[in-house]
N, C-alpha and C positions, 0 to 999 in steps of 0.2 A: 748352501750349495756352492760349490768351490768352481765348477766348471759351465759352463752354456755353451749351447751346440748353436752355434749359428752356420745355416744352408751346408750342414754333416760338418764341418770344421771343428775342436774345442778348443775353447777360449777361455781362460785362466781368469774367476769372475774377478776378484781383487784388480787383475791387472786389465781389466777392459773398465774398471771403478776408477783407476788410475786415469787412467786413457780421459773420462769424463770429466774428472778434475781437472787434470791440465785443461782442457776444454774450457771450463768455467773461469780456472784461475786467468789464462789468459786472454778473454774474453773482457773479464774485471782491468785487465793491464793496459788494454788498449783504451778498453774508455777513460781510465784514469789517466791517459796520456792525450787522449783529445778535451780532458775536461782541461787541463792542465794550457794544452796550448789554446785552444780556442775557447775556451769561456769563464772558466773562476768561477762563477758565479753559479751554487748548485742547483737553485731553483729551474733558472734559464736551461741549465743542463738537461734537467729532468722533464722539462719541459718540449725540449727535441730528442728524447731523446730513442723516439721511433723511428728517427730520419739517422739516425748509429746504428742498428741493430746490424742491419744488412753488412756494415763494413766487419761490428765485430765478428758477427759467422763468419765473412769472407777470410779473416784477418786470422781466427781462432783455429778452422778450418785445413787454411792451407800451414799453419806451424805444426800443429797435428800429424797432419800427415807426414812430415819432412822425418817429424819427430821418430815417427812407427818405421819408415823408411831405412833412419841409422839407427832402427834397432834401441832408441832412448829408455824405454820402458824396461825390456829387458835386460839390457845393460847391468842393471841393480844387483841382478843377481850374484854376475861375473867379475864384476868392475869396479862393486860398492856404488856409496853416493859420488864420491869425487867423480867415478869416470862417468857415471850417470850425466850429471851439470856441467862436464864438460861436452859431453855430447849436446846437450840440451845446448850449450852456447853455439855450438858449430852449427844445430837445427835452425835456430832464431838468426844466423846471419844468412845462410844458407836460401830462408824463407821468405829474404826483403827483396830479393829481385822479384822472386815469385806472384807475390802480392803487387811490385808494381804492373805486373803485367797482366792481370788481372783486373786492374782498375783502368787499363785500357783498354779490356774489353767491355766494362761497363762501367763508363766512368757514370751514366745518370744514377746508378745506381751505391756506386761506394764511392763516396765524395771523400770520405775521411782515411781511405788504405790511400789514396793518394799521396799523402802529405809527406814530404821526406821527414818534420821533424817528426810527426807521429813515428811515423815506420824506424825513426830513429829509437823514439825516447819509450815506444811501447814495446820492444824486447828487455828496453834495461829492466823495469817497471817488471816483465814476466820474467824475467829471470829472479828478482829477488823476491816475490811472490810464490814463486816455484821451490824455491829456497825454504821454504818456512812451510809452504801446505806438503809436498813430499816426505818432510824426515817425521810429519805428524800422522801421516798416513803410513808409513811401513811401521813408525812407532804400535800403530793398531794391529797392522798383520803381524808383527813380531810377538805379537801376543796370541797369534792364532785364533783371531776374531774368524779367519776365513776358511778355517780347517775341518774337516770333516773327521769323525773318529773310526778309524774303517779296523776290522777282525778279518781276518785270513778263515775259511777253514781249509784246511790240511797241512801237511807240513811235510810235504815232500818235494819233488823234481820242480813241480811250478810253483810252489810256493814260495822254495829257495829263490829261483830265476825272479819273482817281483819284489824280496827281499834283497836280494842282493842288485838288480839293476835300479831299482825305483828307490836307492835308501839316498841316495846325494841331494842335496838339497834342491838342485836345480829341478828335480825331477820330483819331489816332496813338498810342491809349493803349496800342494793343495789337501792335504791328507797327514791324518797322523795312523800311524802303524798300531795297535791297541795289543796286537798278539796274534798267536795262531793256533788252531783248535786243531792238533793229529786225530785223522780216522782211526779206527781199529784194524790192525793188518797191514798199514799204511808203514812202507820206512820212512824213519824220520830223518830228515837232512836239516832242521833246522837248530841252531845252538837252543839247550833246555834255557836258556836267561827269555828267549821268546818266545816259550811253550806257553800256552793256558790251557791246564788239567781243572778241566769243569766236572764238578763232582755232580750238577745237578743236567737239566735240559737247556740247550743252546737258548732257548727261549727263557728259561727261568735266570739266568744267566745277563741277557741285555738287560732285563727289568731291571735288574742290579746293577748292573756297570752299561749305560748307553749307549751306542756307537749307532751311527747312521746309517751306514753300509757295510755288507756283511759278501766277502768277496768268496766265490767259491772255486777254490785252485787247489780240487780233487787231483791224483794220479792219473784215477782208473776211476772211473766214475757206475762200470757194470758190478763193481761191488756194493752199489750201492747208497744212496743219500739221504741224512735225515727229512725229508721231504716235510712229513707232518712239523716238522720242529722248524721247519725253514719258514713253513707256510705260518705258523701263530707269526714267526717274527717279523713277515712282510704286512701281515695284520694289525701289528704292531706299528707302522710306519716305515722300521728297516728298509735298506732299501738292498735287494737280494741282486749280486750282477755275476758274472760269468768272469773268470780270469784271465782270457785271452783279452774280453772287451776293455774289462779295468785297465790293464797292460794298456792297451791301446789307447785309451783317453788319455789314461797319467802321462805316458810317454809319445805321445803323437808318432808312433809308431806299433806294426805289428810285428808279436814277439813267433818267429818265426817254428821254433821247438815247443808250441806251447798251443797251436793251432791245426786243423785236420781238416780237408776237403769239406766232410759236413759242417764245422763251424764256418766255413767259406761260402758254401751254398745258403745257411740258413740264416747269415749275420746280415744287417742291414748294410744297404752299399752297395760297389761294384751295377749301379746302374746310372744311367745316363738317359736326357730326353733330345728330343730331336732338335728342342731349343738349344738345347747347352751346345750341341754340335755345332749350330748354328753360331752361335755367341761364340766361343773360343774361336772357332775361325775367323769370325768376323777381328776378334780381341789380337788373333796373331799377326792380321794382314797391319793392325793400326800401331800394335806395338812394334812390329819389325818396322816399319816404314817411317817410322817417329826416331826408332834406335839406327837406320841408317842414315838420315838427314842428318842427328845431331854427333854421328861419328864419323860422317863422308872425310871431314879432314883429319882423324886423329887415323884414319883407316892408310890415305896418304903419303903421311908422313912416316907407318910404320912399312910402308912397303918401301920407299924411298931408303930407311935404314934397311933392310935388307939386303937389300941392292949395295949400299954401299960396304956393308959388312962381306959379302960372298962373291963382290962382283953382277956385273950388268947382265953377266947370261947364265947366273942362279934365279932358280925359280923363286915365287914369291908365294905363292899357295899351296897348298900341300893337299892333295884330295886323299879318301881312305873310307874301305870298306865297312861299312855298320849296318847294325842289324836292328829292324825299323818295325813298324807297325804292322803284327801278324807272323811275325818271323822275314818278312820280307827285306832283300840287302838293297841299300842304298850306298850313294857317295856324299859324306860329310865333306865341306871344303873348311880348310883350317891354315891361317897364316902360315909359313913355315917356321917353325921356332926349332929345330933337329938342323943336323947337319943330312946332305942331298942324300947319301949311303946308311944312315940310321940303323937299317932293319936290311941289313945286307943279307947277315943273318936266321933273318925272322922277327919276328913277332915277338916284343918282352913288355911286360908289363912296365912303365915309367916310375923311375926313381927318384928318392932325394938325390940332391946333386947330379944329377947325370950327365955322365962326360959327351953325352950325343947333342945335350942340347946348345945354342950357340950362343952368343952376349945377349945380341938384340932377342931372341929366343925365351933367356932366363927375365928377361926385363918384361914381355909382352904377355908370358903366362904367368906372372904375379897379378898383374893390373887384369890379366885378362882377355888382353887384346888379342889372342890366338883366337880366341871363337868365332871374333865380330862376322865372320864370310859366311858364318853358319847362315847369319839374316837372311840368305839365299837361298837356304834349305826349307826356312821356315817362310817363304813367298812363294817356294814353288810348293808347299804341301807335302813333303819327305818328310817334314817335322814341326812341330807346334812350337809356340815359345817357352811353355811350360812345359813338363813332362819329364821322365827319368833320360839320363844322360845314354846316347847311343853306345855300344861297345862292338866289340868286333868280331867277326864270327868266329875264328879261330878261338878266340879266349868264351863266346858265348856255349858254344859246345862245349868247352870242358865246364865252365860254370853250373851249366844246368845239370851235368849227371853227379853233383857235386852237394850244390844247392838247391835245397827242396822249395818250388813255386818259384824257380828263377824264371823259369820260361813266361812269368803270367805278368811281367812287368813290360812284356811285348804288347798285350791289351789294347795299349795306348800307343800314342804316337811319340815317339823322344822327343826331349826336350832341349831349348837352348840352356835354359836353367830349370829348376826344378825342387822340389822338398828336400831329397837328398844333401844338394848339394849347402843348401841354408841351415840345414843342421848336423852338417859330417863333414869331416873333413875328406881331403882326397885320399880317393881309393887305390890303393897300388897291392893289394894284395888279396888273397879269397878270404880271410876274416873279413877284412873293411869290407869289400863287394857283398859279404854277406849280413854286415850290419846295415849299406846305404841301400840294400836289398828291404830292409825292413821300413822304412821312410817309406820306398817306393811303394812299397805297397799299403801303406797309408793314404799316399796320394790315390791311389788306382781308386780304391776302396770308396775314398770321399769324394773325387774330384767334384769343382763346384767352381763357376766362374768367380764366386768370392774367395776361394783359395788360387785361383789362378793369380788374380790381381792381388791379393797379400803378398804372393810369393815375388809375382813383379816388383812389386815396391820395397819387396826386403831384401832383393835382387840388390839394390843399391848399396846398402849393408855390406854384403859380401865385396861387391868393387871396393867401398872406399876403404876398410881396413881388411882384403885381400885373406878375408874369412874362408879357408878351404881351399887355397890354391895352392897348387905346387910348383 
C-alpha cells in the first residue's frame, strides 16, 4: 500500500516511513551526543537512560517538524539529495533556538535539550546519520519496494487525462502504470505501445500478470461494464477504484473534466462536524494572533517604506472587493504594492513584471508581506487562515460561466493561505485558475483540522523560498 489516508488527507506511505526514520535517526543522534558529553561510560548511560527519553522526543520532535515545515522530505524529489541535506541543515539550525525554548518551559522535565553543547554537537551527529540512513532508504524505493502495480481500464478521454497528468515522477511516486484495457466501441486515445489486447478475461488475465489495483477510467460507462469480470478480480484481492478517485489520491487534487455532479454527491467528503467548525475557528483566532505578534515589526517597517517610497500622504493599505463565503462580497486589506491609479482602468488580471507595481511593492509580494493586513480579515471572521485564496467579483463572474464547479469553492471561507497556493504556482490567467481550481476543491472535499495545520506549517515553505509568489 503506497498511500494512507490520515483524518481524509493522503499521505505518501514511503514518505510518512521517511518521516519516522528521521524520527529515529535523530533520536539515536541526540543520545549519542549527551552520552558523549555527559557520561562515557555505556553502562551508566543505559542505566539513565529513562531520565533522556523525554528530552530525545522533545528534541526529535521539534527537528521533525521544522523539517516537514521546509518541505525536507519532499525536496528529494525536486532538488535530489544535495538540496534534500541542505535543507536538512537549514532545519537543524533553525530547530536550536526552538528546543531551547522549550526547555524553559519544562526544564524539570528536559534536563538534556538544555545543554548548549548537546544542542550543539547533536545536529552534527544527525546530520551525518541522516547522511547514510536516507540514500539507504531511497536506495530501497528506487527499486519500487513501495509501488503498487496498477491496469487502467479504457483507453480513452480519461484514460488519456491520468496518462498523461500522472506519468512525471513527482506525481508517480506511488504507482507503476502496467497498461490499459480499450472497451469495445471505446475511441482510443492512448499510443498502441500502452494498449493491453487481452485475448482472455480481465480476470484470467491478473492470475497471470498481478497488479494490485485495477483503475476504471470508462468514457461512457451506460455502455456498459465487465461487472462479472470485475467482481472475480476484487475476489481475487485487486483492488477495483474509480478514476476520478485514483486521480485524486495520486494527485492530491480533483481532476475537474473527469468528474459529474453525481460522483460529487455520492464520493466521500465535502462534509464537516460542528466540532471542526469549532476547531478551525478556534486554530484561525491562535494562528493569526501568533502571526500578528511575531510580524507587528516587520508590518512597521514595511509601511514606513512605503511612505518613504510614495511620500507621507500615499496610502499604505490597499482594501479590495472579494468574494467570500456563500457568494457573499467582503473587503480584503492588502499592503499597497501597485501604484495609487493601478486599475484607473479596470480590473486586470496581475502580471509578470508589471509596470503598475512599485520597488517596495515588487520586494513585499515576493517575501509576501502584501497579505500580512489580511490577519484582520481572518480575526474578524470574513476569512479563515486556511482556505482557497479570495478573488473578485468582477473576474469571479466570468470564472464561473467558464469554469465548471467554480462557484463551489465559495463552500468555505477563503483563505490567508491555502492548498492551492502550496502546490501551484500563481495564478494570473483562466488555465492556472482552473488548475489551482482543482487543489481547491481537494481541499473543500477533505478539509480536516490536520490538513489545516499541515498546510500551516508548509505555509513556511512557501515564505522562505517564495514558492508561488509573483
Amino acid at each position: 500500500m503506497a498511500h494512507v489516508r490520515l483524518f481524509k488527507h493522503y499521505l505518501h506511505v514511503p514518505y510518512v516511513i521517511l518521516g519516522l526514520i528521521d524520527f529515529v535517526v535523530l533520536g539515536f543522534a541526540f543520545a549519542l551526543a549527551v552520552f558523549f558529553v555527559y557520561f562515557g561510560d555505556l553502562h551508566l548511560f543505559l542505566e539513565n537512560l529513562n531520565l533522556l527519553l523525554p528530552s530525545i522526543i522533545a528534541f526529535s520532535a521539534l527537528n521533525l517538524l521544522v523539517m516537514v515545515a521546509i518541505g525536507v522530505q519532499q525536496s528529494r524529489t525536486e532538488e535530489g539529495m544535495s538540496g534534500m541535506m541542505l535543507r536538512t541543515i537549514m532545519a537543524l539550525i533553525v530547530s536550536i533556538p526552538f528546543c531551547g525554548f522549550v526547555y524553559l518551559l519544562s526544564e524539570d522535565w528536559l534536563w538534556y535539550i538544555g545543554s548548549s553543547s548537546v544542542l550543539t554537537t547533536g545536529p552534527v551527529f544527525g546530520l551525518f546519520l541522516l547522511g547514510i540512513a536516507r540514500p539507504v532508504f531511497f536506495a530501497a524505493v528506487g527499486k519500487e519496494a513501495f509501488k503498487r502495480k496498477v491496469l487502467v481500464l479504457g483507453a480513452g478521454y480519461r484514460a488519456r487525462q491520468i496518462q498523461e497528468d500522472l506519468r512525471t515522477p513527482f506525481n508517480r511516486k506511488g504507482f507503476m502504470l502496467t497498461g490499459f484495457v480499450p472497451m469495445p466501441d471505446e475511441p482510443i486515445e492512448i499510443s498502441q505501445e500502452y494498449l493491453l489486447n487481452i485475448a482472455t478475461t480481465l480476470h484470467q488475465y491478473i492470475i497471470q500478470n498481478p497488479v494490485h489495483e485495477i483503475v476504471v477510467a470508462v468514457d461512457d460507462r451506460r455502455k456498459g461494464l465487465p461487472m462479472e469480470d470485475l467482481l472475480e478480480c476484487k475476489m481475487e484481492g485487486v483492488r477495483i477504484v474509480d478514476g476520478a478517485s485514483f486521480y485524486e489520491r495520486e494527485s492530491r487534487k480533483v481532476a475537474l473534466e473527469m468528474v459529474t455532479r453525481g460522483w460529487l454527491v455520492f464520493s466521500d467528503g465535502f462534509t464537516v462536524s460542528s466540532v471542526y467548525g469549532v476547531g478551525k475557528r478556534s486554530l484561525d483566532i491562535l494562528a493569526a494572533s501568533a502571526l500578528m505578534v511575531a510580524t507587528s515589526p516587520l508590518m512597521l517597517l514595511t509601511a514606513i517604506a512605503i511612505k518613504i517610497e510614495d511620500g507621507l500622504s500615499a496610502p499604505v493599505f490597499y482594501s479590495q472587493e472579494r468574494v467570500g463565503l456563500n457568494g457573499s462580497v467582503f473587503k480584503v486589506h492588502k499592503f499597497r504594492s501597485m501604484v495609487t491609479d493601478a486599475e484607473k482602468n479596470g480590473a486586470v488580471w496581475a502580471r509578470q513584471n508589471d509596470a503598475r507595481v512599485t520597488k517596495v511593492g515588487e520586494f513585499i509580494r515576493k517575501v509576501r508581506i502584501d497579505e500580512l493586513p489580511q490577519i484582520l480579515n481572518v480575526l474578524n471572521g470574513t476569512m479563515a487562515f486556511v482556505g482557497p485564496r479570495p478573488e473578485r467579483p468582477v473576474f469571479v463572474e466570468q470564472l464561473t460561466e467558464k469554469i465548471p464547479f467554480y462557484s463551489e469553492r465559495h463552500r468555505v471561507k477563503p483563505g490567508l493561505t491555502g492548498w492551492a497556493q502550496l502546490c501551484f504556482a500563481y495564478a494570473d490567467n483562466e488555465e492556472d485558475t482552473r488548475e489551482k481550481l482543482r487543489y481547491d476543491l481537494y481541499y473543500i472535499k477533505n478539509q480536516s483540522l490536520f490538513l489545516d495545520l499541515l498546510i500551516i506549517i508548509q505555509t513556511v515553505e512557501v515564505v522562505l523560498f517564495k514558492k508561488g509568489s509573483r
